[in-house]
N, C-alpha and C positions, 0 to 999 in steps of 0.2 A: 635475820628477819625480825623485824621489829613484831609486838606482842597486838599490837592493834590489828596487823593487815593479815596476821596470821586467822586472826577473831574472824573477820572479814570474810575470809577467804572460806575459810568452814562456814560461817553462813549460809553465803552464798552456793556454795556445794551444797548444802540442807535444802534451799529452795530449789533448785536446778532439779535436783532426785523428787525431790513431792509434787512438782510441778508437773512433771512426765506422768507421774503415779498418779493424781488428783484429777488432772486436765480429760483424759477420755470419761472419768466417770463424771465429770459435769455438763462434758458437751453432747456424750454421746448416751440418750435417755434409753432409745429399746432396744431389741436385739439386732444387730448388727444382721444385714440381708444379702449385702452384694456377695454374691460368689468368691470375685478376685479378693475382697477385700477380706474375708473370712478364711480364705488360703495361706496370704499373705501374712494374716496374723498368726496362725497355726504352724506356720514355717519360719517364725521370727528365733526365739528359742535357740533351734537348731542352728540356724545360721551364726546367729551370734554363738552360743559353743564352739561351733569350726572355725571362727576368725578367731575368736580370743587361742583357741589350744593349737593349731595348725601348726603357726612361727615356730611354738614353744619344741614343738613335735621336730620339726626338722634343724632346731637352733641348738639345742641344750645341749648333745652328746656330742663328744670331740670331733667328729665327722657326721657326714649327715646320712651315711649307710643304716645306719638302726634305727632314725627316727622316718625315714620314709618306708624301709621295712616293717616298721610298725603301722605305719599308715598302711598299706595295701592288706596287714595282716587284719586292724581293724574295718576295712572296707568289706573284706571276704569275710570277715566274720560278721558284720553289718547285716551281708548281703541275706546269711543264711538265717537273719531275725534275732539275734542273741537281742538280750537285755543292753544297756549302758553300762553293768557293772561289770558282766562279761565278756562287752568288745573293751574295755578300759583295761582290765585284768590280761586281757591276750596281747593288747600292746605295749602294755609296761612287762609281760614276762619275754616278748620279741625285743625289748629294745633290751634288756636285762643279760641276755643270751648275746646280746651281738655286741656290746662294749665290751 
């Protein structure tokens, strides 16, 4: 890959990420009112964590019995209000115990 398009390329990645970041605080002046749309932003977060780690979750270990074991281990521990650091911990020591 030639030195110019590579320059390029990261630019434009630079713009793309500040645009996203930059674009609500110009367009959007007070406090955000609608119901849906204050939900929707409150549950964005989450969402996006579950898609990025999911795949990871059931791809990574030679079969896919301890990464779905780990999911239902982190759902019931979910369930029961644990932190992030202690549903992450229960499904890395579930996936840990079954490979």
């Amino acid at each position: 890959m030639e030195q110019h398009s590579m320059i390029v390329y990261i630019l434009l990645a630079i713009v793309v990420t500040n645009l996203i970041r930059v674009a609500p605080m110009v367009f959007i002046k007070g406090q955000i009112r609608n119901r849906f749309i204050r939900s929707f932003l409150y549950y964005v977060p989450y969402v996006t964590l579950a898609v990025m780690t999911f795949p990871d979750m059931v791809l990574v270990t030679p079969t896919s019995l301890p990464g779905v074991m780990a999911l239902l281990a982190g759902l019931v521990a979910a369930w029961f209000r644990l932190g992030l650091f202690p549903v992450a911990f229960i499904c890395c020591v579930v996936t840990y115990l079954l490979i």
